[in-house]
C-alpha positions as CSV (number, residue, x, y, z in Angstrom):
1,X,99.3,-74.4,-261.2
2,X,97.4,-72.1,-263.1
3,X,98.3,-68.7,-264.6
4,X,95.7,-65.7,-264.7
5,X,94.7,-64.7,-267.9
6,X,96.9,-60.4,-267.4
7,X,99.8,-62.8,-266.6
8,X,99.5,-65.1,-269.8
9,X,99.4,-62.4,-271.9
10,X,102.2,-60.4,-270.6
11,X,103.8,-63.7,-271.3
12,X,103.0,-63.9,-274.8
13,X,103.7,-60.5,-275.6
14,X,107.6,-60.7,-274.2
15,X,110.4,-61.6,-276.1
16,X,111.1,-65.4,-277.3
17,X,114.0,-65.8,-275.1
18,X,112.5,-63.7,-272.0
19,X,109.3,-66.2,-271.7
20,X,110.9,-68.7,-269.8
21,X,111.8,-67.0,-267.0
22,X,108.6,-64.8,-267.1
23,X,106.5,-67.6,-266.6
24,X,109.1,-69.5,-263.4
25,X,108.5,-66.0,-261.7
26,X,105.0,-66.2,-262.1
27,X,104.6,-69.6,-261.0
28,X,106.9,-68.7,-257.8
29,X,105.1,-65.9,-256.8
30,X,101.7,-68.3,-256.7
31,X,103.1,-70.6,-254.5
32,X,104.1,-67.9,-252.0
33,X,101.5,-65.4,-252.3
34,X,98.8,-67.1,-250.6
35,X,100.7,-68.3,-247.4
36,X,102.1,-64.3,-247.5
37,X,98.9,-63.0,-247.7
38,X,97.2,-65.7,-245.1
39,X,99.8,-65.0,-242.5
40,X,99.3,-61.2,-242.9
41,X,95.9,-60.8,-242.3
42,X,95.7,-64.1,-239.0
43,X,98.7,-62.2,-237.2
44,X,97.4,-59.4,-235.3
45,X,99.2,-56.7,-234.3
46,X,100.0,-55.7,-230.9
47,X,97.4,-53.2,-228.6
48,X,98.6,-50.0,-228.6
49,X,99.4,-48.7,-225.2
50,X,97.4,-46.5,-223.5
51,X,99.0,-43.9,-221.8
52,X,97.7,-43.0,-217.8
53,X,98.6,-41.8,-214.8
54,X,100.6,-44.0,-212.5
55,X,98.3,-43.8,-209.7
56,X,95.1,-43.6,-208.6
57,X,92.2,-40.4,-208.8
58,X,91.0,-41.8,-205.5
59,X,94.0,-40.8,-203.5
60,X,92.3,-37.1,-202.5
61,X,89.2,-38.0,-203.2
62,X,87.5,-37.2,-199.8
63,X,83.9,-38.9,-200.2
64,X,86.1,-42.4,-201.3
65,X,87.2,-44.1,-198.0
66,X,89.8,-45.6,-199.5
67,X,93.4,-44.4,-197.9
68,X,96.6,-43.9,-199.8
69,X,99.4,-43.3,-196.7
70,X,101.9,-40.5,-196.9
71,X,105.4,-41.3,-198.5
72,X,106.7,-42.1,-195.3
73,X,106.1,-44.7,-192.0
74,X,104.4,-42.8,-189.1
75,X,103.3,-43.8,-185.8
76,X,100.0,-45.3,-186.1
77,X,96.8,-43.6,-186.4
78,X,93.0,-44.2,-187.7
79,X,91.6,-42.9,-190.5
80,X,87.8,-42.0,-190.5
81,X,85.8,-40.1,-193.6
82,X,82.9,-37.5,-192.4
83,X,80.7,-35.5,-194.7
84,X,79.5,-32.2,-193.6
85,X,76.5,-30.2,-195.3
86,X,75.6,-26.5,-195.6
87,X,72.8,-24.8,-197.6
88,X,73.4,-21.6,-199.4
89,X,70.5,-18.9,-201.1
90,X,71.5,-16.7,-203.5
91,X,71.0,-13.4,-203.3
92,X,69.6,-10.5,-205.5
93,X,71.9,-7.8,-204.2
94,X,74.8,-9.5,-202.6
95,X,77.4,-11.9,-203.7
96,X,78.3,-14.9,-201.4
97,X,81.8,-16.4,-201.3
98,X,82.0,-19.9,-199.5
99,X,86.0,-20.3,-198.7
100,X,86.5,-24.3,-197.8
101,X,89.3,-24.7,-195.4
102,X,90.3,-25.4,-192.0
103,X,91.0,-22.8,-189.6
104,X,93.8,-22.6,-187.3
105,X,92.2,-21.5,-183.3
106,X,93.7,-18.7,-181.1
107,X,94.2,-19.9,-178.2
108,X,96.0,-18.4,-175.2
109,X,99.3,-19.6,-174.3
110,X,99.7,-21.9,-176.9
111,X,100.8,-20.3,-179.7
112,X,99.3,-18.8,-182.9
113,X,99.3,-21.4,-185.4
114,X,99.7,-24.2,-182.7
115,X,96.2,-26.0,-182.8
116,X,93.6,-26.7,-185.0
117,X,89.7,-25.7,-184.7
118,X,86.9,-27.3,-186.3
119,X,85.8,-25.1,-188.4
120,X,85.8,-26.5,-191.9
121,X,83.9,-23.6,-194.2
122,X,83.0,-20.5,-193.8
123,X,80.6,-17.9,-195.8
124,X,81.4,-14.6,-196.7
125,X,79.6,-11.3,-198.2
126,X,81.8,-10.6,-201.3
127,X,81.5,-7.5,-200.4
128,X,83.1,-7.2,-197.1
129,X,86.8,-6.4,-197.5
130,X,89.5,-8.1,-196.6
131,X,90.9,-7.6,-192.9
132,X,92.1,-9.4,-190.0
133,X,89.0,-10.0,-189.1
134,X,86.4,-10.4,-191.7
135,X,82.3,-10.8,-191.0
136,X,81.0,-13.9,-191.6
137,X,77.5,-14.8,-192.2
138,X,77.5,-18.5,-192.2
139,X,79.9,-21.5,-191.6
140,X,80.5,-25.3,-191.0
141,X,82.0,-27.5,-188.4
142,X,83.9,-31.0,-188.7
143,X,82.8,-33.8,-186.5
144,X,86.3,-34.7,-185.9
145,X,85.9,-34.1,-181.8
146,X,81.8,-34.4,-181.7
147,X,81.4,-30.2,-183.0
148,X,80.3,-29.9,-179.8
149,X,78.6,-26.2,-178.0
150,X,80.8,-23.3,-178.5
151,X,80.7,-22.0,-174.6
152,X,82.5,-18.5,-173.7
153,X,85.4,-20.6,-172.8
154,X,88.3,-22.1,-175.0
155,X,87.9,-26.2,-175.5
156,X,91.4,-28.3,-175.9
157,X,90.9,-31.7,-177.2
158,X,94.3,-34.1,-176.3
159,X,93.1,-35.5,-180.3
160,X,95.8,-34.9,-182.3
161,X,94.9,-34.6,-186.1
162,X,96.3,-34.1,-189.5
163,X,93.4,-33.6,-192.7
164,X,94.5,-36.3,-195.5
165,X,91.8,-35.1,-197.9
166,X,89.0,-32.7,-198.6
167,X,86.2,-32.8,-201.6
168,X,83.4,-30.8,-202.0
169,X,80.2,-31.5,-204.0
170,X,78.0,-28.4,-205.6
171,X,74.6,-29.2,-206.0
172,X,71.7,-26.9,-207.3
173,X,67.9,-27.6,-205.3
174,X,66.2,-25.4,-207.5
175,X,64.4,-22.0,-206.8
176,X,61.8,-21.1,-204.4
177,X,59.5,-20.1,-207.4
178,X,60.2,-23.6,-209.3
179,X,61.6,-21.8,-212.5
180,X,64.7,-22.7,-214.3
181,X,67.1,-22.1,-212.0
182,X,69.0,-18.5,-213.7
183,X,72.9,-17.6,-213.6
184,X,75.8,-19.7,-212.7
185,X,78.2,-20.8,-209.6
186,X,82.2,-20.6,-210.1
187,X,83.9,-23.9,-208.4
188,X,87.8,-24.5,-207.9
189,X,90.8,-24.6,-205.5
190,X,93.4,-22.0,-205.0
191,X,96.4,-22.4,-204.0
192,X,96.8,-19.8,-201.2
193,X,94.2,-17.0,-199.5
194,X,95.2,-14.3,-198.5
195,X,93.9,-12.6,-195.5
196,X,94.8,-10.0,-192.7
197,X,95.1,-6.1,-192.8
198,X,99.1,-6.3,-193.3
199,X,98.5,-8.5,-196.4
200,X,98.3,-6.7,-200.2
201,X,94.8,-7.5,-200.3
202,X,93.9,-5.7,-197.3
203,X,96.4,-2.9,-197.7
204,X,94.6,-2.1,-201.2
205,X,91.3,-2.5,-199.5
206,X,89.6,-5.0,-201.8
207,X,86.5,-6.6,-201.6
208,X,86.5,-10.2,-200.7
209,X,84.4,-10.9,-203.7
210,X,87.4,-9.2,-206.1
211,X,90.7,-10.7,-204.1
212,X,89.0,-14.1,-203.8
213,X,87.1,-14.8,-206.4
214,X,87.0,-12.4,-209.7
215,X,91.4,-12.9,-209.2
216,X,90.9,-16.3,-209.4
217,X,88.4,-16.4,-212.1
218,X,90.7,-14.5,-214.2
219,X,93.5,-17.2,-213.9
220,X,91.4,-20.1,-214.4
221,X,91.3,-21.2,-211.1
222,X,87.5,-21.0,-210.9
223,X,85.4,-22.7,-213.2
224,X,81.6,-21.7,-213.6
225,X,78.9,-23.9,-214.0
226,X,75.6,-22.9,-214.6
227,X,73.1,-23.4,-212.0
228,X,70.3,-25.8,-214.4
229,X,73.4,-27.9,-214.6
230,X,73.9,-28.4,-211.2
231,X,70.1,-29.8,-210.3
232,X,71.0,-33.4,-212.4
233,X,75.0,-33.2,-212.5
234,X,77.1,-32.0,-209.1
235,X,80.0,-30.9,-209.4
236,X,83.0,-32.4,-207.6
237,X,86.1,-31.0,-206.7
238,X,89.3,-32.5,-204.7
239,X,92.0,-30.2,-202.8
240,X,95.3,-31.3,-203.0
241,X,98.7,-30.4,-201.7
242,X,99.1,-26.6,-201.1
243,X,102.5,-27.1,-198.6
244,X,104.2,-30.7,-197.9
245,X,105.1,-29.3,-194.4
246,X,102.2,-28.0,-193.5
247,X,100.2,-31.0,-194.7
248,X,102.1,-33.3,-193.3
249,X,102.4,-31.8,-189.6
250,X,100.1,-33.0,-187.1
251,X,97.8,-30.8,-184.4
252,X,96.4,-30.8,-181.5
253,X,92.7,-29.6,-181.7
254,X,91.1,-27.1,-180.0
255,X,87.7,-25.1,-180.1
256,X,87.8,-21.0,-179.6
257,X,85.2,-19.6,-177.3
258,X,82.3,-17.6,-178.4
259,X,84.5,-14.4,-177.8
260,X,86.6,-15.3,-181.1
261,X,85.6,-13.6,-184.0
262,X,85.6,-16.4,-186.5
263,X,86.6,-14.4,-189.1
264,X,89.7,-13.9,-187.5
265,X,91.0,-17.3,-187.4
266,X,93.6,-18.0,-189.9
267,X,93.5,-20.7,-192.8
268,X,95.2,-23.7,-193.1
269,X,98.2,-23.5,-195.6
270,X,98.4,-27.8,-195.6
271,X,96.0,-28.2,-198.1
272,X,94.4,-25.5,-201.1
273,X,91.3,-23.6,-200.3
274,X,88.2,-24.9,-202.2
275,X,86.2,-21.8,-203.5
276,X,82.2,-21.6,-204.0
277,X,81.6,-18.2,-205.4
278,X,77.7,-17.6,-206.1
279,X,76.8,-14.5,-207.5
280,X,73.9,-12.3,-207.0
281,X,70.9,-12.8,-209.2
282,X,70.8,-9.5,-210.1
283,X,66.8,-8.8,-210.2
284,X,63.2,-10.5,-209.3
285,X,62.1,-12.5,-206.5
286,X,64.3,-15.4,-207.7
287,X,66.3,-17.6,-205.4
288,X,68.6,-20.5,-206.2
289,X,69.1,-22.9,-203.4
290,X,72.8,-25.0,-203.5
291,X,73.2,-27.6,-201.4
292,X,77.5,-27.8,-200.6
293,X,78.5,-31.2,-199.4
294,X,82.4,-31.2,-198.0
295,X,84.1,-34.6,-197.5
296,X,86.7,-34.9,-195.6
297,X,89.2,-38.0,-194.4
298,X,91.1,-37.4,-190.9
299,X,93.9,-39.2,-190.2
300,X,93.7,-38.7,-186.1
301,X,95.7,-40.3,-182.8
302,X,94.0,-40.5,-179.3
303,X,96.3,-40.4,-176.7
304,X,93.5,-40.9,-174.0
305,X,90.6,-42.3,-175.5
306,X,90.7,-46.2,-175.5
307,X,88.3,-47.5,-177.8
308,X,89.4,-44.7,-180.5
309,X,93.0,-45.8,-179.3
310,X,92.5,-49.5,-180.6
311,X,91.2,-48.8,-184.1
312,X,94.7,-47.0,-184.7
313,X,97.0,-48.9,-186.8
314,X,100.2,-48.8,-188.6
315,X,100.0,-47.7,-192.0
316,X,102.6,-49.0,-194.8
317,X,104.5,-46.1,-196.7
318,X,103.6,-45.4,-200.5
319,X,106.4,-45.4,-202.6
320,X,107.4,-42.2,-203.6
321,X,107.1,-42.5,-207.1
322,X,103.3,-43.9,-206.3
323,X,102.4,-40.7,-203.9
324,X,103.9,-38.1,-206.1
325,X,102.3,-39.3,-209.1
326,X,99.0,-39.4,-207.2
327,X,99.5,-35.8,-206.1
328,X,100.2,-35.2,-210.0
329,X,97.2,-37.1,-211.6
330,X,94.6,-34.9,-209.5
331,X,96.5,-31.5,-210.4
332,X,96.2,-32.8,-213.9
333,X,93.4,-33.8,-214.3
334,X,91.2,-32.3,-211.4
335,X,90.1,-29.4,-212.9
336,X,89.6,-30.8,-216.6
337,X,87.0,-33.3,-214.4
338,X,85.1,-30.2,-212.6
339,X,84.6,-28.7,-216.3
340,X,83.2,-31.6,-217.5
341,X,80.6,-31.7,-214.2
342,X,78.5,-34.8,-215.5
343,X,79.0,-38.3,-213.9
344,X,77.9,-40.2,-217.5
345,X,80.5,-37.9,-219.0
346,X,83.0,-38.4,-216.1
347,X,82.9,-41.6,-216.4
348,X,84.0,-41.4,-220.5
349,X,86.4,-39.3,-219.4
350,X,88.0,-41.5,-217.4
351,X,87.9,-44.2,-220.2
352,X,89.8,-41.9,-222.1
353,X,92.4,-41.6,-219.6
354,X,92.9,-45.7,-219.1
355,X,90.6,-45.7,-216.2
356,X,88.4,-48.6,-215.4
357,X,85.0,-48.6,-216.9
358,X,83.5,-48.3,-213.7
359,X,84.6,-45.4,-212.4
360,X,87.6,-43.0,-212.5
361,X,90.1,-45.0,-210.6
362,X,92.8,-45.6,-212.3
363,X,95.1,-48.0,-210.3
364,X,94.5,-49.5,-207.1
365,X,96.6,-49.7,-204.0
């Protein structure tokens, strides 16, 4: 076995008696270098682990029909997605404030918070201010019973219903002149409204536009997005848990009569409140159109009904550490995903967080 040509000099140039053993090491470390170096470089080291969330985005993700049950076992019930869709015009002079939420009816006899309506959104003027019963210039209804005529009586439904999920999805149509669409719409959930004349808001007299929307803005709850965006990329945004009673309690559902003020019927506290705050655009003959798409998956039992009656079924518990890590994931990363607002950069942002490369799910049930 060979020497190099450094090591046979440093050889030479040592002492008489040290040669001898200079040149054995040398010689051992040539028979062992090469199997060193061979097995360091063919061993490869282990993937590092990427961290994620232990469940799945999915879980209140209300346009996925996918279900994830609650932490518990329940009677059995069916679960059944619908997608609702309202148009909203901006204004030049007046700010609109879409509150996403179900409304709990008035109904005679049976209590104030007892059943549920269908109402699912409703549009305000930011300007009107905050009262027990507040004006309302537009608002939606969930299929849940059929949304059917609002007579000048009160309609009971024996359907009793709880709302597992609710997503909405902001999308800009352009303007009615075909220009660049101007400004920008603020997107987000909150975790409680406030409403009614005894509440601080309404004692203070504020404006819905300032107690519902500039509040929230200044917390972060509200992101904004400008319109241009919108047109190629919607914005998506899940609800989660606002109050684990609450969302877990279920309702019979019933429709007020067309003597109700709708603005007086009082939110939901189950789930947050889904904000769409569009502000005016200030001058010109400029409109910008959004279309507001709201998801929602009912989890519903009918006592009466028999064909709805056989496509309930029992549903098996999620483990705890599952369900609450669900409800974690989407408070986590939720809002992060409604800055972002782009399905192509979505969809790296769920690579980033371990997800599939397919979408944002990150584990499956």
């Amino acid at each position: 076995m060979s020497l190099s040509p450094k090591q046979l000099a440093a050889i030479a140039s040592a002492p008489p008696s040290a040669r001898a053993a200079l040149r054995a090491q040398y010689l051992a470390q040539k028979r062992s270098s090469p199997q060193t170096r061979s097995l360091a470089v063919r061993v490869p080291k282990p993937p590092a682990r990427v961290p994620r969330p232990m469940s799945s985005l999915y879980a209140f993700d209300a346009f996925d029909k996918r279900h994830l049950p609650l932490d518990e076992v329940t009677a059995p019930y069916t679960v059944t997605n619908f997608v609702s869709v309202m148009e909203i015009a901006s204004a030049i002079d007046i700010d609109k404030v879409l509150v996403v939420c179900p409304r709990l009816a008035h109904i005679y006899g049976q209590g104030n918070h007892a059943l549920l309506s269908d109402y699912i959104a409703m549009l305000y003027n930011g300007e009107e201010t905050v009262d027990s019963a507040i004006p309302t210039m537009d608002n939606l209804r969930s299929p849940i019973v059929g949304a059917p005529a609002i007579t000048d009586a009160d309609q009971n439904f024996s359907t009793r219903v709880r709302l597992h999920n609710l997503s909405v999805r902001l999308e800009c149509l352009g303007t009615n002149t075909g220009l660049y669409p101007p400004g920008s719409a603020y997107v987000g959930t909150v975790p409680a409204i406030e409403t009614g004349s005894a509440s601080g808001a309404g004692a203070e007299a504020l404006t819905v536009k300032t107690a519902w929307a500039e509040d929230s803005i200044s917390v972060g709850y509200l992101k904004s997005i400008p319109a241009a965006r919108l047109v190629n990329s919607p914005a998506c945004i899940n609800a989660t848990i606002a109050e684990n009673v609450s969302y877990k309690e279920w309702r019979d559902v019933a429709i007020p009569s067309s003597a109700i003020d709708k603005g007086s019927l009082v939110m939901s506290t189950a789930m947050e409140p889904i904000i769409v705050y569009i502000p005016r655009t200030g001058a010109g003959d400029t409109v910008v159109n959004y279309r507001v798409v709201v998801g929602q998956q009912w989890c519903s039992r009918h006592p009466h009904d028999i064909m709805l009656r056989s496509t309930q079924k029992s549903h098996p518990a999620t483990k705890p550490d599952v369900w609450h890590s669900a409800v974690s994931a989407m408070k986590e990363y939720g809002p992060k995903l409604l800055e972002i607002a782009g399905e192509g950069v979505m969809a790296a942002a769920g690579a980033r967080m371990g997800a599939p490369r397919g979408g944002l799910n990150i584990l499956r049930p």
